[in-house]
PyMOL Python script that loads the backbone (N, CA, C, O; Angstrom):
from pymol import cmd

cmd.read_pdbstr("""\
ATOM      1  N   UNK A   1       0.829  -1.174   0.000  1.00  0.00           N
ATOM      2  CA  UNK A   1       0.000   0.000   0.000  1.00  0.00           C
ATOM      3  C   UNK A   1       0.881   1.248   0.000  1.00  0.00           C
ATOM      4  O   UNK A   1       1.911   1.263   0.673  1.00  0.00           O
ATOM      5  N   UNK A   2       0.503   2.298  -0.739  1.00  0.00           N
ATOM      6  CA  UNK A   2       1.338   3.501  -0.937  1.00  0.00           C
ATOM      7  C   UNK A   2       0.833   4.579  -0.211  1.00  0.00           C
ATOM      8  O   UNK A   2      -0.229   5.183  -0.368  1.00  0.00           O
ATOM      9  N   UNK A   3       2.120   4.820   0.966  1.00  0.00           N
ATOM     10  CA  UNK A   3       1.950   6.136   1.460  1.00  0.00           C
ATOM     11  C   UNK A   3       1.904   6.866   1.128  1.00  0.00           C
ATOM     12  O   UNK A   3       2.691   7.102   0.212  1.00  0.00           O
ATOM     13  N   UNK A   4       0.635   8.265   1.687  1.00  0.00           N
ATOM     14  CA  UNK A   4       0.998   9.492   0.846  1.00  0.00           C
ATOM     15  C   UNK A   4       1.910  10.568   2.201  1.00  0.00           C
ATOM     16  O   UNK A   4       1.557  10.583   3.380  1.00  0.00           O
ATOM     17  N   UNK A   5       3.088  11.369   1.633  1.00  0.00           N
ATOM     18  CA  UNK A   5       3.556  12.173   2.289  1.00  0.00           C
ATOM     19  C   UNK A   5       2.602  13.086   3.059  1.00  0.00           C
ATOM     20  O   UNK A   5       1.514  13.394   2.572  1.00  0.00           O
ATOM     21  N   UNK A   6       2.971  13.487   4.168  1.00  0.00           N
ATOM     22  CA  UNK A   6       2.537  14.736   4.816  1.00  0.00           C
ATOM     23  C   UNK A   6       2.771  16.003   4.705  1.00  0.00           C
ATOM     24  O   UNK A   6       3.490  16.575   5.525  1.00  0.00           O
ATOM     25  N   UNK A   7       2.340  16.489   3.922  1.00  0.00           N
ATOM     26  CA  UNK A   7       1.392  17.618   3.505  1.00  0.00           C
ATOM     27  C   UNK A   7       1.168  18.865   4.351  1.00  0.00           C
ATOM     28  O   UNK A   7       0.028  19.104   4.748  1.00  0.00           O
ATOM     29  N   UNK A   8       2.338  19.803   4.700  1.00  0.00           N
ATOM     30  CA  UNK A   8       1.564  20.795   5.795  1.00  0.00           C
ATOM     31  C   UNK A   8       1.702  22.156   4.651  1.00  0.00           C
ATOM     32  O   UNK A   8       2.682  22.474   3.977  1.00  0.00           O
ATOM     33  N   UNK A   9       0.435  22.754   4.717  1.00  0.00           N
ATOM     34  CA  UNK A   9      -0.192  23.549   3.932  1.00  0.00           C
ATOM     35  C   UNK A   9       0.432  24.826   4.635  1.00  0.00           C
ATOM     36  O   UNK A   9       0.205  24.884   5.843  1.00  0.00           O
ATOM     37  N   UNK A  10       1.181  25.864   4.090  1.00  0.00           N
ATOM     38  CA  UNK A  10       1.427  26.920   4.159  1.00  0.00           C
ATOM     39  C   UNK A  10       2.420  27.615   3.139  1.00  0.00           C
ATOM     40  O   UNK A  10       2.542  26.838   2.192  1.00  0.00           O
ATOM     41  N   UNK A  11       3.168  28.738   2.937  1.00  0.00           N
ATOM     42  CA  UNK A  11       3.976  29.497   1.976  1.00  0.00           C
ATOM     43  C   UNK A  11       4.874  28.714   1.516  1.00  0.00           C
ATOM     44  O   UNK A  11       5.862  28.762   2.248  1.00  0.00           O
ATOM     45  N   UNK A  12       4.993  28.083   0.736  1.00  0.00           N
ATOM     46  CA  UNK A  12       5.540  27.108  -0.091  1.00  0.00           C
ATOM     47  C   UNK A  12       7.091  28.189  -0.731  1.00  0.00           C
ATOM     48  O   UNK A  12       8.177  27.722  -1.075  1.00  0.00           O
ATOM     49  N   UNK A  13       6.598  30.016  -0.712  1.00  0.00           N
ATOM     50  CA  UNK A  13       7.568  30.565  -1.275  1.00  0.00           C
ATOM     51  C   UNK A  13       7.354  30.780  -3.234  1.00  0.00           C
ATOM     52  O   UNK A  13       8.328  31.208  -3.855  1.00  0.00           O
ATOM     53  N   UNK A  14       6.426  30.540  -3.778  1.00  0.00           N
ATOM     54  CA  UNK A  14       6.451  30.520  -5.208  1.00  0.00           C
ATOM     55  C   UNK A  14       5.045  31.397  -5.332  1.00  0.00           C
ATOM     56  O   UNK A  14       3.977  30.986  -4.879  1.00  0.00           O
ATOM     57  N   UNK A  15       5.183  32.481  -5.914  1.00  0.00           N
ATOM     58  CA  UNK A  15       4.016  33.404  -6.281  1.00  0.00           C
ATOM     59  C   UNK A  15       3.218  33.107  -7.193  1.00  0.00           C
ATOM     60  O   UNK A  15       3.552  32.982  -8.371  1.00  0.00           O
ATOM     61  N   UNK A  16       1.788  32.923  -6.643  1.00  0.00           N
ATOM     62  CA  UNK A  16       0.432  32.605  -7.519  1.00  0.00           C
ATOM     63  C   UNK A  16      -0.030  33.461  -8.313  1.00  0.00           C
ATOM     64  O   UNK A  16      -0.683  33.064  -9.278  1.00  0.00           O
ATOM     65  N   UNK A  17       0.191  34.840  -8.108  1.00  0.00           N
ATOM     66  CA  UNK A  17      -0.067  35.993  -8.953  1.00  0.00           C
ATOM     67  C   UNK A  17       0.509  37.711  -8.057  1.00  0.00           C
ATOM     68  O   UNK A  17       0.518  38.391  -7.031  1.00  0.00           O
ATOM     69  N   UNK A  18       0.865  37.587  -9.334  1.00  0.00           N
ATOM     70  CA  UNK A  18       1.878  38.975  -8.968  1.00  0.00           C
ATOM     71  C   UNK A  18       0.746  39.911  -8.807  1.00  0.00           C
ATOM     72  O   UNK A  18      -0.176  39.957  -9.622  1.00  0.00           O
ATOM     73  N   UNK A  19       0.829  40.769  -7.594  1.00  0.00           N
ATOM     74  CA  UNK A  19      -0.097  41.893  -7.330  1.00  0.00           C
ATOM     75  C   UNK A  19       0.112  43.112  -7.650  1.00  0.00           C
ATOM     76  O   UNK A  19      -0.714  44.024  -7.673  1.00  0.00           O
ATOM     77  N   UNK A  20       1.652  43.160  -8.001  1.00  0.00           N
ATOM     78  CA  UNK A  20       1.946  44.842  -8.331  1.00  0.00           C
ATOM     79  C   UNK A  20       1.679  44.809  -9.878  1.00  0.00           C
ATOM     80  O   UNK A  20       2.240  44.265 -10.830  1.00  0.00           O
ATOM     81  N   UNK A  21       0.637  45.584  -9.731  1.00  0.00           N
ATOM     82  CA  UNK A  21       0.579  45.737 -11.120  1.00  0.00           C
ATOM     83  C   UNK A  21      -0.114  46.957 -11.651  1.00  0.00           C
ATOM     84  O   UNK A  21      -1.094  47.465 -11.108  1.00  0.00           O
ATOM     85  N   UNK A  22       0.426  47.369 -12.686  1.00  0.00           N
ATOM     86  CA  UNK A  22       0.854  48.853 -13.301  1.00  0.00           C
ATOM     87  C   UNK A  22      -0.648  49.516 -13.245  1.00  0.00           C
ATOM     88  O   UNK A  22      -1.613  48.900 -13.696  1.00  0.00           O
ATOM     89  N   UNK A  23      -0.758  50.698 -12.713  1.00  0.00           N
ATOM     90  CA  UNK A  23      -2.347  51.637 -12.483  1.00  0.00           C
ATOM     91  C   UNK A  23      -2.693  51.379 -11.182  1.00  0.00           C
ATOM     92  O   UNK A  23      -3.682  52.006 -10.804  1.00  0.00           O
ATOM     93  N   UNK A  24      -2.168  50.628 -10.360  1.00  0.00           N
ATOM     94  CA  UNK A  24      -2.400  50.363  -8.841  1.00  0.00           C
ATOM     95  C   UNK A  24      -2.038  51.181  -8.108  1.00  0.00           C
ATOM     96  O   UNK A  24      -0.845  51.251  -8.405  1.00  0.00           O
ATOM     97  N   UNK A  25      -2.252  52.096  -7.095  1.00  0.00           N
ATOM     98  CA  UNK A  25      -2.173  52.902  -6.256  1.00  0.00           C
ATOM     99  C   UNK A  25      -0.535  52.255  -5.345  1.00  0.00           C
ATOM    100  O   UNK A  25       0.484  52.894  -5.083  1.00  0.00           O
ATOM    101  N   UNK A  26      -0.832  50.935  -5.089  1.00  0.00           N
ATOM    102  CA  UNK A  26       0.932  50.132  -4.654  1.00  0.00           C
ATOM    103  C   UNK A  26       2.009  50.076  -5.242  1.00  0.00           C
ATOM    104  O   UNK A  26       3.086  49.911  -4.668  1.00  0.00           O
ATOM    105  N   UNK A  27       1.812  50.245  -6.831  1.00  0.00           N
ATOM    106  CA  UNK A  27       2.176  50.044  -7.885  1.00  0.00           C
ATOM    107  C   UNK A  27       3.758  50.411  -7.523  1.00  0.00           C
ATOM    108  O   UNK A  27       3.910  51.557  -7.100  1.00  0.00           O
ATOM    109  N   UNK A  28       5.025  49.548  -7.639  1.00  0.00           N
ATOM    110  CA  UNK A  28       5.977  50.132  -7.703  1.00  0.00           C
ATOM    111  C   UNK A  28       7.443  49.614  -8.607  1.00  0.00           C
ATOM    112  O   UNK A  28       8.051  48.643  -8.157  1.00  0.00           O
ATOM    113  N   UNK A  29       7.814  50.105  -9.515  1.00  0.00           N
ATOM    114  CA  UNK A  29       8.565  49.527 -10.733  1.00  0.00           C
ATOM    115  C   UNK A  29       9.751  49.684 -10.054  1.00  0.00           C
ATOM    116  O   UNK A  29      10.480  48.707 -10.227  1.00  0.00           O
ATOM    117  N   UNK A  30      10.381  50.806  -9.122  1.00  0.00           N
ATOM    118  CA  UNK A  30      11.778  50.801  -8.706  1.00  0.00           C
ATOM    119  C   UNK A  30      12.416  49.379  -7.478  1.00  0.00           C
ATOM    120  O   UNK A  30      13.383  48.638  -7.299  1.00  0.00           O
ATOM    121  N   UNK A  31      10.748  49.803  -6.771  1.00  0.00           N
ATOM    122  CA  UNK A  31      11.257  48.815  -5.191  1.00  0.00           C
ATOM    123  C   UNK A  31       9.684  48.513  -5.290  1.00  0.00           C
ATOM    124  O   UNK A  31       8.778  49.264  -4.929  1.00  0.00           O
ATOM    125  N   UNK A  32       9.556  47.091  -5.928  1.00  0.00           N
ATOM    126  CA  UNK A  32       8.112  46.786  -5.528  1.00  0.00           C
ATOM    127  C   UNK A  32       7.760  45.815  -4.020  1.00  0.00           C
ATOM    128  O   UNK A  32       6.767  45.088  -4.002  1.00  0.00           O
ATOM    129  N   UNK A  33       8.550  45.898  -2.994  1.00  0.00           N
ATOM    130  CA  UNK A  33       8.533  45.662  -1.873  1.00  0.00           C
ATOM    131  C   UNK A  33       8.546  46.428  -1.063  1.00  0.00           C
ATOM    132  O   UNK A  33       8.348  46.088   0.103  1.00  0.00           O
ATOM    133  N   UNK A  34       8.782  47.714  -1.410  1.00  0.00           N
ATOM    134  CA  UNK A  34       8.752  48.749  -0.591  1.00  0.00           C
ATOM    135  C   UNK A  34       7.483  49.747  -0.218  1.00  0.00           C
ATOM    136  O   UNK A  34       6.736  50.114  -1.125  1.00  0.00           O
ATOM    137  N   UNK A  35       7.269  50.166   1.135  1.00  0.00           N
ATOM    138  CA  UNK A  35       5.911  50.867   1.362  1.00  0.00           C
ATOM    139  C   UNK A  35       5.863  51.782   1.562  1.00  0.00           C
ATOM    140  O   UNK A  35       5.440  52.166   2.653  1.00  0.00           O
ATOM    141  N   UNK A  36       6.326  52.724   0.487  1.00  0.00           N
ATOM    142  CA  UNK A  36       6.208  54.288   0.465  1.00  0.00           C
ATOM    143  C   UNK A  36       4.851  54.993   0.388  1.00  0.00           C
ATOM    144  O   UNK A  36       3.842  54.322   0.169  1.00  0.00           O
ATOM    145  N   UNK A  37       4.805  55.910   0.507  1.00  0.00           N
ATOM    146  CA  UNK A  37       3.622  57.591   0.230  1.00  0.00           C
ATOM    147  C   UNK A  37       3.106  57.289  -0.438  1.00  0.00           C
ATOM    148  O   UNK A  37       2.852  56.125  -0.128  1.00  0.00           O
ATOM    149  N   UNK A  38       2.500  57.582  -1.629  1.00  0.00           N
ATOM    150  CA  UNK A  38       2.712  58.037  -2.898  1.00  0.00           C
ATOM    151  C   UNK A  38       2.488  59.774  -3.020  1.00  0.00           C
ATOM    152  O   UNK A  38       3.022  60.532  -3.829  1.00  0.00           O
ATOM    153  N   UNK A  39       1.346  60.158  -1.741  1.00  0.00           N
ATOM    154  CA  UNK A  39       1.435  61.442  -1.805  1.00  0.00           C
ATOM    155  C   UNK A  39       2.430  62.222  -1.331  1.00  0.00           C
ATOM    156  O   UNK A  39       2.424  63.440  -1.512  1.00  0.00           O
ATOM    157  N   UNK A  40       3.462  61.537  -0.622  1.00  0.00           N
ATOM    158  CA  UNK A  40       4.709  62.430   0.726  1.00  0.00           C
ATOM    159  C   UNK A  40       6.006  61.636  -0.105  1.00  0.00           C
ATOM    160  O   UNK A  40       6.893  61.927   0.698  1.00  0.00           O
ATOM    161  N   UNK A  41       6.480  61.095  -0.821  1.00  0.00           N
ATOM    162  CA  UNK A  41       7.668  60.685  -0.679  1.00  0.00           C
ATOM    163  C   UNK A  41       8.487  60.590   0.038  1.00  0.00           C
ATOM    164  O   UNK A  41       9.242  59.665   0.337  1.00  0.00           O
ATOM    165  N   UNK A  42       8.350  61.776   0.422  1.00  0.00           N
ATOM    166  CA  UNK A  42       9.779  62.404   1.402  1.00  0.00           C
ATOM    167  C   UNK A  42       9.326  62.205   3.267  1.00  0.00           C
ATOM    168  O   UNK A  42       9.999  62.275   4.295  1.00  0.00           O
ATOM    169  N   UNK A  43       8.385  62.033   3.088  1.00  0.00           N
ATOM    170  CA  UNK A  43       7.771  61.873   4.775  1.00  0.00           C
ATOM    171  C   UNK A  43       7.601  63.496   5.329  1.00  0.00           C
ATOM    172  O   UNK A  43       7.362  63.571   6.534  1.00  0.00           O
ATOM    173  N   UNK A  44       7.671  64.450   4.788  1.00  0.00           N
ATOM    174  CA  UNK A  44       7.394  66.136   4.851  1.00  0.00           C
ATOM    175  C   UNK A  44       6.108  66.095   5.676  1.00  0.00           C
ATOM    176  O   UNK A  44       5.046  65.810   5.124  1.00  0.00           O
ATOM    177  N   UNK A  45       6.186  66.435   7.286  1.00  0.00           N
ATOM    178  CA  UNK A  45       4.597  66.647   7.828  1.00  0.00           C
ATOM    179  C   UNK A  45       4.247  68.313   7.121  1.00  0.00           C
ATOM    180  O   UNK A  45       5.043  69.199   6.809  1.00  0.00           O
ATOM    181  N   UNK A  46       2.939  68.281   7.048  1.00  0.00           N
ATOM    182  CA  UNK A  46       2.189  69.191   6.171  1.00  0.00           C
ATOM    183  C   UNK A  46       2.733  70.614   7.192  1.00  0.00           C
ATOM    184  O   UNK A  46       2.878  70.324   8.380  1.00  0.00           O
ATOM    185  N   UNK A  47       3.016  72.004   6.831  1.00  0.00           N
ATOM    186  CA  UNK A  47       2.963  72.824   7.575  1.00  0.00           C
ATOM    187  C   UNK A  47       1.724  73.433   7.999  1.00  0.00           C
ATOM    188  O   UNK A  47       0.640  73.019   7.588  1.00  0.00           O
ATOM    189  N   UNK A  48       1.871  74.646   9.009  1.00  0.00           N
ATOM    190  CA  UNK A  48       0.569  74.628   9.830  1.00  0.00           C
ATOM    191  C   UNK A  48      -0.266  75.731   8.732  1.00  0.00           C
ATOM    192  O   UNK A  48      -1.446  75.845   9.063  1.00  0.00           O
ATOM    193  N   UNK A  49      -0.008  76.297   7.888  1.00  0.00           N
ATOM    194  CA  UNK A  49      -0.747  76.617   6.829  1.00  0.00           C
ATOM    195  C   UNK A  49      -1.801  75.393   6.057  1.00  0.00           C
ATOM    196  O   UNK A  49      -3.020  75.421   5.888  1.00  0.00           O
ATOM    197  N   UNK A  50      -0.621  74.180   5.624  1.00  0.00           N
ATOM    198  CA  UNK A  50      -1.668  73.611   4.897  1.00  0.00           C
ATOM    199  C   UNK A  50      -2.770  73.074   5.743  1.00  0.00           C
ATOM    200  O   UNK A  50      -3.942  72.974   5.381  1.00  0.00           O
ATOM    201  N   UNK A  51      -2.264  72.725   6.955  1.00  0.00           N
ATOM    202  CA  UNK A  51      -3.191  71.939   8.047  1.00  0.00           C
ATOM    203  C   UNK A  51      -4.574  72.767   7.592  1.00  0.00           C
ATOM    204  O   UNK A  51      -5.511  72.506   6.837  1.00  0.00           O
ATOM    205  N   UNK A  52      -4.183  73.988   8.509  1.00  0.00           N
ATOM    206  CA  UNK A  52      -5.246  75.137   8.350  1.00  0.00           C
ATOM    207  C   UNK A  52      -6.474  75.239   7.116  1.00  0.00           C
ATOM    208  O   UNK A  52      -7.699  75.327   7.037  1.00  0.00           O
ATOM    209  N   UNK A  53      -5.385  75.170   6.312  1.00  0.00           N
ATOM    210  CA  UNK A  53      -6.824  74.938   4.870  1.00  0.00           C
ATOM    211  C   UNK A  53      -7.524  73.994   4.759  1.00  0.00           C
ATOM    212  O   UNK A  53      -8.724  74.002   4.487  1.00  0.00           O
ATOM    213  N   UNK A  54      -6.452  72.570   5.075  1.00  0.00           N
ATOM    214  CA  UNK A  54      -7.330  71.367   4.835  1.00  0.00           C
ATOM    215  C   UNK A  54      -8.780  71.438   5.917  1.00  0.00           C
ATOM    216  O   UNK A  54      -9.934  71.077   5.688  1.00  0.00           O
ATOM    217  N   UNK A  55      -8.132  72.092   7.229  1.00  0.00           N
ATOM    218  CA  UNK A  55      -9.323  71.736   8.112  1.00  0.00           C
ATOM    219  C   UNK A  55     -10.636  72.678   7.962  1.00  0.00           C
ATOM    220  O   UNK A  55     -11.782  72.416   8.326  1.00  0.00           O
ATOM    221  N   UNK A  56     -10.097  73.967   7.259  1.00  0.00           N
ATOM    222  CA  UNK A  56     -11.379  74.735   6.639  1.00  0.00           C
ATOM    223  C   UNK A  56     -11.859  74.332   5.724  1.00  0.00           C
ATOM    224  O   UNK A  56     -13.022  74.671   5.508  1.00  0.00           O
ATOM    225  N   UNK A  57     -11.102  73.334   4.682  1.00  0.00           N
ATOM    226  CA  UNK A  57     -12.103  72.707   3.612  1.00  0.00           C
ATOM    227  C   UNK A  57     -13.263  71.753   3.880  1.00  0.00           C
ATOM    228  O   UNK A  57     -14.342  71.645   3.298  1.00  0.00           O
ATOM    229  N   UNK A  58     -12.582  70.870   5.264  1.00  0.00           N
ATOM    230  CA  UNK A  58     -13.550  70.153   5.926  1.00  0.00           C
ATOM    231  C   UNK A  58     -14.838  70.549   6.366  1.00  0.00           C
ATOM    232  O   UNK A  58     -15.870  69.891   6.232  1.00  0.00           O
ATOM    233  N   UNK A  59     -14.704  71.829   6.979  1.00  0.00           N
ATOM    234  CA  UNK A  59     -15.625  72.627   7.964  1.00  0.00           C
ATOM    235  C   UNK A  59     -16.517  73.102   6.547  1.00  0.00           C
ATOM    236  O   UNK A  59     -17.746  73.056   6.498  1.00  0.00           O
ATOM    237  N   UNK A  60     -16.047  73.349   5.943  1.00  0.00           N
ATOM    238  CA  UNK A  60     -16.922  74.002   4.744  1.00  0.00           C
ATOM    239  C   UNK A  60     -17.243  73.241   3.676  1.00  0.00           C
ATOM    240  O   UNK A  60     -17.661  73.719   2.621  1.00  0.00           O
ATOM    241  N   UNK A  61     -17.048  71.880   3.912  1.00  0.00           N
ATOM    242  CA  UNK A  61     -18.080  70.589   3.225  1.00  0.00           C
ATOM    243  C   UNK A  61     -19.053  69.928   4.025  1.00  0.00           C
ATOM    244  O   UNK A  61     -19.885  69.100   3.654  1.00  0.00           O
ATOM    245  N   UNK A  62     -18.787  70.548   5.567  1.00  0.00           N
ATOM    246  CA  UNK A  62     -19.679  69.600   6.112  1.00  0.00           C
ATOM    247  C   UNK A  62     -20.862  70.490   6.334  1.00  0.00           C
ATOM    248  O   UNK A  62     -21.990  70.110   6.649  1.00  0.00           O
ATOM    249  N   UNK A  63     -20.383  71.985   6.086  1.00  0.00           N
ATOM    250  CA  UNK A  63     -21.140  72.782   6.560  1.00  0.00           C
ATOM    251  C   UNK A  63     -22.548  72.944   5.391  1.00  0.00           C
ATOM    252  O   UNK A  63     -23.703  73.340   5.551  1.00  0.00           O
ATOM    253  N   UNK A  64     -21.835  72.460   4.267  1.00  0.00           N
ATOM    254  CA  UNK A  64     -22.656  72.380   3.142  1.00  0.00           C
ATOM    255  C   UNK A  64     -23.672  71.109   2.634  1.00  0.00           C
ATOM    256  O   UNK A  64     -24.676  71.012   1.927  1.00  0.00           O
ATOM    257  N   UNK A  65     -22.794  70.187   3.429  1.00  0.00           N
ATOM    258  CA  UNK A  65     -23.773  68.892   3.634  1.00  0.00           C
ATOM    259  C   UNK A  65     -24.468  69.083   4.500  1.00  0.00           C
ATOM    260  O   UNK A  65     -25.481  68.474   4.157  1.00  0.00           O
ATOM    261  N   UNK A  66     -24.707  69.620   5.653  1.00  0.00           N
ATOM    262  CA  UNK A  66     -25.632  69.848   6.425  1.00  0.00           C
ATOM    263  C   UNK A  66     -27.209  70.824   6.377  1.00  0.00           C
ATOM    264  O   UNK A  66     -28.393  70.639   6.657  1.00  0.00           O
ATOM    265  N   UNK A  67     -26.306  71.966   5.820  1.00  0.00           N
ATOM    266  CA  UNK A  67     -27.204  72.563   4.879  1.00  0.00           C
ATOM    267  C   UNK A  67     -28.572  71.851   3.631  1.00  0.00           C
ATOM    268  O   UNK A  67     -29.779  71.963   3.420  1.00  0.00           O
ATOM    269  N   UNK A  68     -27.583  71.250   3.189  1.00  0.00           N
ATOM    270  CA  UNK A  68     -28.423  70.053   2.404  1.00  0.00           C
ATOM    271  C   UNK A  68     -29.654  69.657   2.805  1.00  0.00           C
ATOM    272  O   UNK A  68     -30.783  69.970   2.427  1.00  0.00           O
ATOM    273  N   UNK A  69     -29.001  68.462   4.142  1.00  0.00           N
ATOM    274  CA  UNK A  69     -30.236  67.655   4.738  1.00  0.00           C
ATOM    275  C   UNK A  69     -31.089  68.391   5.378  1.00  0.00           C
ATOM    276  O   UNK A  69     -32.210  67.956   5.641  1.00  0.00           O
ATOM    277  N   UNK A  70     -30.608  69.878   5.800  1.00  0.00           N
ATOM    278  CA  UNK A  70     -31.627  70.673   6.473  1.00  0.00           C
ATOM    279  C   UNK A  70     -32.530  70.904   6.038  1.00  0.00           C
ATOM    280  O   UNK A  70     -33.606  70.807   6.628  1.00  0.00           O
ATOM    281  N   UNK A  71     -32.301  71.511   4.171  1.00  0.00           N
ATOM    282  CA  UNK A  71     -33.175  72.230   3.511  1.00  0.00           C
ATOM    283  C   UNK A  71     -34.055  71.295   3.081  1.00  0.00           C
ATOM    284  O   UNK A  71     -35.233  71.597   2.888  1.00  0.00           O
ATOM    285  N   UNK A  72     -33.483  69.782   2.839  1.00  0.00           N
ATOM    286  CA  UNK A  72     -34.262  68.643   2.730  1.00  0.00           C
ATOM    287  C   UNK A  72     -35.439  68.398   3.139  1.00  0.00           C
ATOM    288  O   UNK A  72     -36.444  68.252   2.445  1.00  0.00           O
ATOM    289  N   UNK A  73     -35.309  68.326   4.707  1.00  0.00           N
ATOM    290  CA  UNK A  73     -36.051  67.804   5.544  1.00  0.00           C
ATOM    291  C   UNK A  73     -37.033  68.947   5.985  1.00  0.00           C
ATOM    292  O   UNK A  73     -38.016  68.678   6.676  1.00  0.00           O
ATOM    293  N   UNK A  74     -36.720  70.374   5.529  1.00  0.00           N
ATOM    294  CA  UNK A  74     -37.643  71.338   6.085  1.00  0.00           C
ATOM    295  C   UNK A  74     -38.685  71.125   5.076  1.00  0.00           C
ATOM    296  O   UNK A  74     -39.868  70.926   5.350  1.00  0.00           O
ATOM    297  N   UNK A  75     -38.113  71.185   3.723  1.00  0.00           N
ATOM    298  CA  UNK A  75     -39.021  71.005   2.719  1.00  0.00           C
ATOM    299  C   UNK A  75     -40.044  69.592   2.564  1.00  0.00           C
ATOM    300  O   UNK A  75     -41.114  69.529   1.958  1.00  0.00           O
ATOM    301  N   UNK A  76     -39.465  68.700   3.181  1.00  0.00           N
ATOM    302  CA  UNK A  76     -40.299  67.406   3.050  1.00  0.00           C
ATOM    303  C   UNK A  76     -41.267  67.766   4.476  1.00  0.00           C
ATOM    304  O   UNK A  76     -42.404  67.301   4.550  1.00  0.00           O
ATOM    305  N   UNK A  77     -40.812  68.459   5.363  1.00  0.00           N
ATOM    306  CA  UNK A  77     -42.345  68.728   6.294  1.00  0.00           C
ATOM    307  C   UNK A  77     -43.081  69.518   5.750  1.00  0.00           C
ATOM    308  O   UNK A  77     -44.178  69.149   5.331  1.00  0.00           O
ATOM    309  N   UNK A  78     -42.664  70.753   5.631  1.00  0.00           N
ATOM    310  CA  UNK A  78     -43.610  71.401   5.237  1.00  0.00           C
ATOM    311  C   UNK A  78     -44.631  70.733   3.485  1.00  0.00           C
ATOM    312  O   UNK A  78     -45.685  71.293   3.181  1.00  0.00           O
ATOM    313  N   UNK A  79     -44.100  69.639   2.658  1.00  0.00           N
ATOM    314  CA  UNK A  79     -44.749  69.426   2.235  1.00  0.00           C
ATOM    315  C   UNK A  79     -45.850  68.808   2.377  1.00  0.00           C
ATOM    316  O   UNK A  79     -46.864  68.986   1.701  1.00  0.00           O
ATOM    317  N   UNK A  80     -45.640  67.717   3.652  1.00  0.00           N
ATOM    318  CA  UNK A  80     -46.350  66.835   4.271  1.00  0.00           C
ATOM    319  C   UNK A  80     -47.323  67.998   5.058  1.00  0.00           C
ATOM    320  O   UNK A  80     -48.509  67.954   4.733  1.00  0.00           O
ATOM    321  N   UNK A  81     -46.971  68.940   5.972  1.00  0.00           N
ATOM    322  CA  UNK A  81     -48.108  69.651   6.761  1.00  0.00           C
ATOM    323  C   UNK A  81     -49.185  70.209   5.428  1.00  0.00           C
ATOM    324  O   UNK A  81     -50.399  70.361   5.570  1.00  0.00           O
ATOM    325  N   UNK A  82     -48.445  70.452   4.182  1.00  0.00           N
ATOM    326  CA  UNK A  82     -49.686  70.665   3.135  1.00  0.00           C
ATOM    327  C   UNK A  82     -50.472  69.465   2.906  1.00  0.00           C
ATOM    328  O   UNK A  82     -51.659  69.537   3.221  1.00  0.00           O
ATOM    329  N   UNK A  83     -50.083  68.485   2.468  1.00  0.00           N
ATOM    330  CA  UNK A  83     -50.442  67.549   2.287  1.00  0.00           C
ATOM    331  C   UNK A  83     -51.266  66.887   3.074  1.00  0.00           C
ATOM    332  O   UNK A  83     -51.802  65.856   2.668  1.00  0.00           O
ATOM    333  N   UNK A  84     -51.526  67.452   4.509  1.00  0.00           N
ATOM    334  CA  UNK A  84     -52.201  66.706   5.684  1.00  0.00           C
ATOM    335  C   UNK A  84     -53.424  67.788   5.613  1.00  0.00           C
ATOM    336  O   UNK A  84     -54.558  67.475   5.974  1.00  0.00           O
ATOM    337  N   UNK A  85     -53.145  68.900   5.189  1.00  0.00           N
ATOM    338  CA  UNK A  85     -54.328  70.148   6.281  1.00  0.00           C
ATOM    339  C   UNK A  85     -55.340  70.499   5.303  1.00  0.00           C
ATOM    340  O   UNK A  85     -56.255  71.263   5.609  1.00  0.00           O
TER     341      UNK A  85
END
""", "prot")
cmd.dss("prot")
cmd.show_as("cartoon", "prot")
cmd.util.cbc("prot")
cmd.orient("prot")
């Protein structure tokens, strides 16, 4: 009767499919093992100017999404209080 070898299932070491691949945000042709930025290269923390803008751009998208659901929801009552009276 023929033994079968034992079999322990894990990284064998031989790649099933290459993941770096070209248009990928990981994408890297120099060092494709390496885990750089893509937006910082350099590791540069943002100065307190840019901070500043980014966090007013925030404040002034949310301020505009809010606006939104407000005007939304005022308008869907008051359509409904027509709609009821």
């Amino acid at each position: 009767m023929k033994t079968k070898p034992n079999f322990i299932p894990g990284d064998d070491g031989h790649t099933v499919s290459n993941m770096n691949v070209e248009g990928m945000p990981w994408y890297r042709e120099d060092k494709p093992g390496c885990s750089g930025t893509a937006q910082n290269p350099d590791n540069n923390p943002p100065s307190w100017k840019e901070s500043f803008q980014a966090m007013g751009a925030v404040w002034k998208a949310s301020f505009l999404i809010t606006a939104v659901y407000s005007l939304i929801i005022i308008l869907v009552i008051l359509f409904l209080i027509q709609l009821w009276s």
